[in-house]
C-alpha positions in Angstrom: -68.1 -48.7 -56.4 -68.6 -50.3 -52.8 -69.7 -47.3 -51.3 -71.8 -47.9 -48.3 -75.0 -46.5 -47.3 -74.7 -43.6 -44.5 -74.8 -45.1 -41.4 -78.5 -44.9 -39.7 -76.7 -44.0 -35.9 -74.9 -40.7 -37.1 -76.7 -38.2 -36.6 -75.0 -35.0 -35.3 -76.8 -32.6 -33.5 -78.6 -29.7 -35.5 -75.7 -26.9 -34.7 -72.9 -29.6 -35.8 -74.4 -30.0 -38.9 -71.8 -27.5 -40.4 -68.7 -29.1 -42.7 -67.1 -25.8 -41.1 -68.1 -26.7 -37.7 -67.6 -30.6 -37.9 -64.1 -30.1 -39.6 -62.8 -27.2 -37.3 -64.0 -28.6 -33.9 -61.3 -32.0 -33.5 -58.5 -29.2 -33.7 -60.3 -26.6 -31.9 -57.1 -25.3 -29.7 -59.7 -24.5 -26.6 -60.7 -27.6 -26.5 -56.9 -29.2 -25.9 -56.9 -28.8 -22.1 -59.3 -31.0 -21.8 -59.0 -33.7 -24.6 -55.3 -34.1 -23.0 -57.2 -34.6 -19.4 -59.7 -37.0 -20.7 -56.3 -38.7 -22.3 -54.2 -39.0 -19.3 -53.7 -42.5 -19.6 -52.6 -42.7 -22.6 -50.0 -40.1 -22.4 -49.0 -41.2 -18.7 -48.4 -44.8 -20.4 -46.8 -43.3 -23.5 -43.1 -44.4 -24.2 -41.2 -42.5 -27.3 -39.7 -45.0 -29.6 -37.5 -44.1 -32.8 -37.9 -46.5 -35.5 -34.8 -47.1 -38.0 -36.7 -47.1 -41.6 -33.2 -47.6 -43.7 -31.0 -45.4 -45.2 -30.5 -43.6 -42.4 -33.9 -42.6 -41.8 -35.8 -42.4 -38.4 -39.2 -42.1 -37.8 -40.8 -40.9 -34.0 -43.7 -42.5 -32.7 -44.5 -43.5 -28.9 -46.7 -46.7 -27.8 -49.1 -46.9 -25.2 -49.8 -50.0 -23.9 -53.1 -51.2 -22.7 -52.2 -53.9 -20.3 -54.6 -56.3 -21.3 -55.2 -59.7 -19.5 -52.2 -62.2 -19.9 -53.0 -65.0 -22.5 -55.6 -62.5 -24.7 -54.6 -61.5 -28.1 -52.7 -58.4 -27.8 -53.9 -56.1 -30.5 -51.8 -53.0 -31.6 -53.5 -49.7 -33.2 -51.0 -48.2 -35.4 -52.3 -44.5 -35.6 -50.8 -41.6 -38.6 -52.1 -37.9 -38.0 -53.1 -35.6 -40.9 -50.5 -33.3 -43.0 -49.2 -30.5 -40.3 -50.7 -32.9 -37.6 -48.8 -35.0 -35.1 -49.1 -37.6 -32.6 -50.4 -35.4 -30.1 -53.1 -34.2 -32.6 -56.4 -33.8 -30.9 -57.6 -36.6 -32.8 -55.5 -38.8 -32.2 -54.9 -38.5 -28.7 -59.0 -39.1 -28.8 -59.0 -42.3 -31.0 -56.3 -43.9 -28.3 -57.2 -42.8 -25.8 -60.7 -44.7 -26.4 -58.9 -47.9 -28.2 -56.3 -48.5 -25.2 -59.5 -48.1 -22.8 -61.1 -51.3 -24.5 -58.0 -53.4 -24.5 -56.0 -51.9 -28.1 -52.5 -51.1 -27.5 -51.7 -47.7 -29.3 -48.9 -47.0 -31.5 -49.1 -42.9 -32.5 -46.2 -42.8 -35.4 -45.4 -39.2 -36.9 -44.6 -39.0 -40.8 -41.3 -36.7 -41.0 -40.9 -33.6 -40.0 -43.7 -33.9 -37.4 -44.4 -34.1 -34.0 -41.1 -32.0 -33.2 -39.3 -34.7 -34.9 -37.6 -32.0 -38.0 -33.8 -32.4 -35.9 -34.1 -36.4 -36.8 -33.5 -36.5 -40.7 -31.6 -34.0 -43.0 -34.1 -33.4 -46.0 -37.7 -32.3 -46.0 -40.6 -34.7 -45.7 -42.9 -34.4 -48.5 -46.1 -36.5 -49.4 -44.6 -39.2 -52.3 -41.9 -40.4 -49.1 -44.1 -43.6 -48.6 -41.2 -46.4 -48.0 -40.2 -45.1 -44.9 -44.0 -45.1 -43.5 -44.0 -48.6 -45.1 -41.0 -49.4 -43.3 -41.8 -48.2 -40.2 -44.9 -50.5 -40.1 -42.8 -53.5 -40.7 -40.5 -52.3 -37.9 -43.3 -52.3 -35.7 -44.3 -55.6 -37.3 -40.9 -56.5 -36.1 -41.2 -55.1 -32.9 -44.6 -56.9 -31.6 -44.9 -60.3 -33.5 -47.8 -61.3 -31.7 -50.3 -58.8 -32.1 -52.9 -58.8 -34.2 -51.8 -54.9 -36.0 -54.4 -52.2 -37.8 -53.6 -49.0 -39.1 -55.8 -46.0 -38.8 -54.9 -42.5 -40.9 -56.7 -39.5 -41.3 -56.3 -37.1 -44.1 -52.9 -37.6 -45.8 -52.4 -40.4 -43.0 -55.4 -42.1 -44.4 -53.9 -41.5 -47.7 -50.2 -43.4 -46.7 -52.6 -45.9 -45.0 -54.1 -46.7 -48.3 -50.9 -46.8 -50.4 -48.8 -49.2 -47.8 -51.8 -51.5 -48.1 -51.4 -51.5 -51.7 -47.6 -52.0 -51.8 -47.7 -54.8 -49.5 -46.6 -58.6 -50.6 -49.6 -60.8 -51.1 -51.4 -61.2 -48.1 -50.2 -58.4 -46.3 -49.0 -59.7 -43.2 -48.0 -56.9 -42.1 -51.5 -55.6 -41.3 -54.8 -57.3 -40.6 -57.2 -54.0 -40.9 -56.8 -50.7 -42.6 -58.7 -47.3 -41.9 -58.8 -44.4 -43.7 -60.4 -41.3 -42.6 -61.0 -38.2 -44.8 -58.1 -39.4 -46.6 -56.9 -36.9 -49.8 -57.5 -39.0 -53.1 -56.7 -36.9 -56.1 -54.0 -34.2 -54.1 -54.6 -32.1 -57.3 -58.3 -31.6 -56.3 -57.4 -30.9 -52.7 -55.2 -28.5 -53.6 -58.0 -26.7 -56.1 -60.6 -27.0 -53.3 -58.2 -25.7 -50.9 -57.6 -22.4 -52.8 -61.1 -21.9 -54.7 -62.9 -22.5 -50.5 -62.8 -20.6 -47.3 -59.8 -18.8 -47.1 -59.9 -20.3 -43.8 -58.5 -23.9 -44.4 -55.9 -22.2 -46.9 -54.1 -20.1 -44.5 -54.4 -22.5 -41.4 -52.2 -24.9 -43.8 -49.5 -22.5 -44.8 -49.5 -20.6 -41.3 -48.8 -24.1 -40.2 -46.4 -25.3 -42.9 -44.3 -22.3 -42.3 -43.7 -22.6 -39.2 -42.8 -26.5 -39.7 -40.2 -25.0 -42.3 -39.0 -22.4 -39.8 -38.4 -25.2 -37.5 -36.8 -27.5 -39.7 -34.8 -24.3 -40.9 -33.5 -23.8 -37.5 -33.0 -27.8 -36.7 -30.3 -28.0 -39.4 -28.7 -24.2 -40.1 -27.0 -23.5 -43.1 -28.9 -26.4 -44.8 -31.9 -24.5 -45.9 -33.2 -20.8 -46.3 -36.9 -20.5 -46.7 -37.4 -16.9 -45.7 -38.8 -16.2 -49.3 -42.3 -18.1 -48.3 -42.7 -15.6 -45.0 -45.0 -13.9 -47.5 -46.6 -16.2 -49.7 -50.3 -16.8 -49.6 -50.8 -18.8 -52.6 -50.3 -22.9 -51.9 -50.4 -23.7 -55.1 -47.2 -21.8 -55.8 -45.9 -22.2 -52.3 -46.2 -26.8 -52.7 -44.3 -26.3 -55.9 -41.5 -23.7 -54.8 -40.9 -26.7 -52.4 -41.4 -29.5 -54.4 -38.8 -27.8 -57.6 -36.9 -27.3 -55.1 -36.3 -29.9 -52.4 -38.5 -33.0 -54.0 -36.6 -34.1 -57.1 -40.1 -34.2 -59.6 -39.8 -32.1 -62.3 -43.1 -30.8 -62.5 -45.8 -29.8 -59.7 -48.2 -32.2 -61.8 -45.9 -35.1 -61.4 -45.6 -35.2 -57.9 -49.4 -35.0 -57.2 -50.1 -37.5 -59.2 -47.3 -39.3 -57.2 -48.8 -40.2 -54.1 -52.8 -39.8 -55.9 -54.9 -43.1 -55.0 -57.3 -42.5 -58.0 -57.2 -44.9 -61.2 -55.7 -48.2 -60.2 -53.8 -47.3 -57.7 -55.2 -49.5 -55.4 -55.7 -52.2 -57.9 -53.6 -54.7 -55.9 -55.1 -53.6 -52.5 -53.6 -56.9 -50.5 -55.0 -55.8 -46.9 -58.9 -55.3 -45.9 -59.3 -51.6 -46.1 -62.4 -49.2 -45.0 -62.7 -45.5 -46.0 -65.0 -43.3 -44.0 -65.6 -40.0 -45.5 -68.7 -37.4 -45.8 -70.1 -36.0 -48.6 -69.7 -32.4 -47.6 -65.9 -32.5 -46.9 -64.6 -29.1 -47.9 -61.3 -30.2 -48.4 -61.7 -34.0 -50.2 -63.9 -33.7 -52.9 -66.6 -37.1 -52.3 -66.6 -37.5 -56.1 -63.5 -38.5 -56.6 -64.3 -41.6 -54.4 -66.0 -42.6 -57.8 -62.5 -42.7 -59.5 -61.4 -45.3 -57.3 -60.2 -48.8 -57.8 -63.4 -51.5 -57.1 -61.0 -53.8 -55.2 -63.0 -55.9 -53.3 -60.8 -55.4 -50.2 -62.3 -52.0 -50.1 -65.0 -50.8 -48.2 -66.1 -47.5 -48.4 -68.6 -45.1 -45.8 -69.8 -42.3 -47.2 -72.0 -40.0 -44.8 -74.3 -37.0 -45.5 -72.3 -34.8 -42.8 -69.1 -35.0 -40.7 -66.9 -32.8 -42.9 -62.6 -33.2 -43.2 -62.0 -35.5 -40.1 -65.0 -34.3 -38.1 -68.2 -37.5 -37.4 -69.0 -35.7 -34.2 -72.5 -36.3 -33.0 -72.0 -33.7 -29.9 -69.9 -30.8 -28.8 -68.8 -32.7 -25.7 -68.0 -36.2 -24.9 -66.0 -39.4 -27.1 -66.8 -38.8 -30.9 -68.7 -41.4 -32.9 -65.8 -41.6 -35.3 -64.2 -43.4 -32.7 -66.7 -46.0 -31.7 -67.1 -46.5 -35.4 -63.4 -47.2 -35.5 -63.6 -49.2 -32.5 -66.2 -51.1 -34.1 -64.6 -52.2 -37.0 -61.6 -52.9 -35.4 -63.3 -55.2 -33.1 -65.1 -57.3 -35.9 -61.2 -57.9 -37.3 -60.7 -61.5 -37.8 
C-alpha cells in the first residue's frame, strides 16, 4: 500500500494532540465569527451558481474568483463538504479562503440536500447518488475550459472525490488533481465506530440529519413525513429506516457497500489522487486504508494525530491542512 510516511512539519501543539479536540475544533460554532471575518473575501467574491446535472437534477454551489493576473493559468479548486456539512462549513470557507489568496479560483459545490439547497430536488440525497456529483464536475468542466481543475473532499466529500476519479474515462480530463481528506472508506465501519465511540459524534450526526429532514420535510409538504425519527437515537436503525424507505436497496448492507471504496473499487483510478488521513481518526478506522486498491495513481498520508478533518498545529491562525493542500495543488502538473 503507498502509504506515506507522517509528515516531519506536523506537529500540533501538546493540548491539540486530542482526536476529540483536533476533530471537534474546524466545526467549533464559537469559532464561526471569526473564520467568516478572516473569509471575507471569499464570500464578498462569492457568486451562487446552480448546475443542471440531468434528469432534472440541480446541484448549488457558488465560485469565487481569485482575479489572477491576465495570461496566467487560471486554476479552479472544486471543494465538497462532509455528510451534514455545506459550503459554508468552517472548513471549507478556511481551505478557500487560503487557495483564492494564492491565485486558485474556488468552486464550494453542495451534495443534495445541503447548504439550504433541500427546495431544489424532489427526493432525498443519500450517499450511493454519485452521477450527479460526477456530473456536476463536468458542468464545471464545461463551464471554465481553461483552467487547470482539482477536487478537494473531506469525509464523505473525500469519499465522492475518490469514486468520480475512478468513474472517469481514461485520462480523466475532467480533473488534473484529487484530494481526499478523512474520507469514509468502508461506510459499514464508520457506522460501527460511530455507535460503539463517544456518544458525542453519534448524536451531533442525527441532531443534524434531523433537522436536514425537517427541512426537506417542510421544503416539499405532503411528500414526506419523518416525525417517527424525532426520537430515535440509534443510526444504525435510523440510516436504514431511510434507506428501506426512500433509497430503493433492499438491504442496509447493500447500500453501504454501494458507495464503499475498499476492494477494487478504485482499481481503475484514472486521475492522480492523494488521501490524507490520521491514525487516530475516531470516525474512519486507519486500517481499512490497508483494504485499499494499490493503484499507482494513489497516494496516501497517513499521520500520527489530526483526527476526522482536524491537521491543526494551533488553536488560532490558517491550519496546516491547508498549506498541505495548497502544497500539493501547487506541484500539479
Amino acid at each position: 500500500m503507498p502509504v506515506k510516511a507522517q509528515p516531519a512539519h506536523f506537529r500540533p501543539s501538546f493540548w491539540l494532540r486530542s482526536a476529540d479536540v483536533q476533530s471537534i475544533f474546524p466545526s467549533l460554532a464559537l469559532r464561526k465569527p471569526l473564520v467568516r471575518r478572516r473569509c471575507a473575501a471569499l464570500l464578498r467574491s462569492s457568486q451562487s451558481v446552480l448546475l443542471d446535472c440531468g434528469d432534472g437534477v440541480r446541484l448549488l454551489g457558488h465560485f469565487s474568483p481569485s482575479g489572477a493576473a491576465a495570461g496566467a493559468q487560471r486554476r479552479l479548486v472544486i471543494i465538497l463538504h462532509g455528510w451534514e456539512g455545506s459550503s459554508d462549513s468552517m472548513y471549507v470557507l478556511g481551505l478557500g479562503q487560503h487557495l483564492l489568496e494564492r491565485g486558485f479560483d474556488v468552486f464550494r459545490l453542495n451534495l443534495r440536500d445541503h447548504g439550504g439547497s433541500h427546495h431544489l430536488n424532489r427526493s432525498i440525497f443519500h450517499s450511493c447518488r454519485l452521477a450527479e456529483v460526477r456530473d456536476a464536475v463536468c458542468r464545471l468542466a464545461e463551464q471554465y475550459p481553461d483552467h487547470r481543475r482539482s477536487l478537494v473532499g473531506f469525509s464523505l466529500g473525500g469519499n465522492f472525490a475518490l469514486r468520480i476519479a475512478a468513474s472517469l474515462p481514461p485520462g480523466g480530463g475532467e480533473l488534473s488533481r484529487i484530494l481526499a481528506v478523512s474520507p469514509v472508506l468502508d461506510p459499514q465501519a464508520t457506522l460501527l465506530a460511530l455507535e460503539s465511540g463517544s456518544p458525542l459524534y453519534r448524536r451531533y450526526f442525527i441532531n443534524k440529519w434531523r433537522r436536514s429532514l425537517r427541512m426537506k420535510q417542510q421544503a416539499w409538504p405532503g411528500q414526506f413525513d419523518f416525525a417517527h425519527l424525532s426520537g430515535q437515537r440509534n443510526l444504525t436503525r435510523m440510516t436504514e429506516d431511510l434507506v428501506l424507505g426512500h433509497t430503493g436497496f433492499p438491504t442496509l448492507a447493500q447500500y453501504l457497500q454501494g458507495y464503499a471504496i475498499t476492494g477494487e473499487a478504485l482499481k481503475h483510478l484514472q486521475v492522480h489522487s492523494h488521501i490524507i488521513a490520521a491514525q487516530d481518526d475516531p470516525i474512519i478506522p486507519a486500517q481499512d486504508l490497508q483494504r485499499l486498491y494499490p493503484n499507482p495513481m494513489l497516494q496516501i498520508t497517513l499521520t500520527q494525530h489530526g483526527g476526522h478533518c482536524g491537521f491543526r498545529e494551533r488553536l488560532f491562525g490558517g491550519a496546516w491542512l491547508d498549506r498541505f493542500v495548497h502544497e500539493e495543488l501547487a506541484r500539479a502538473p
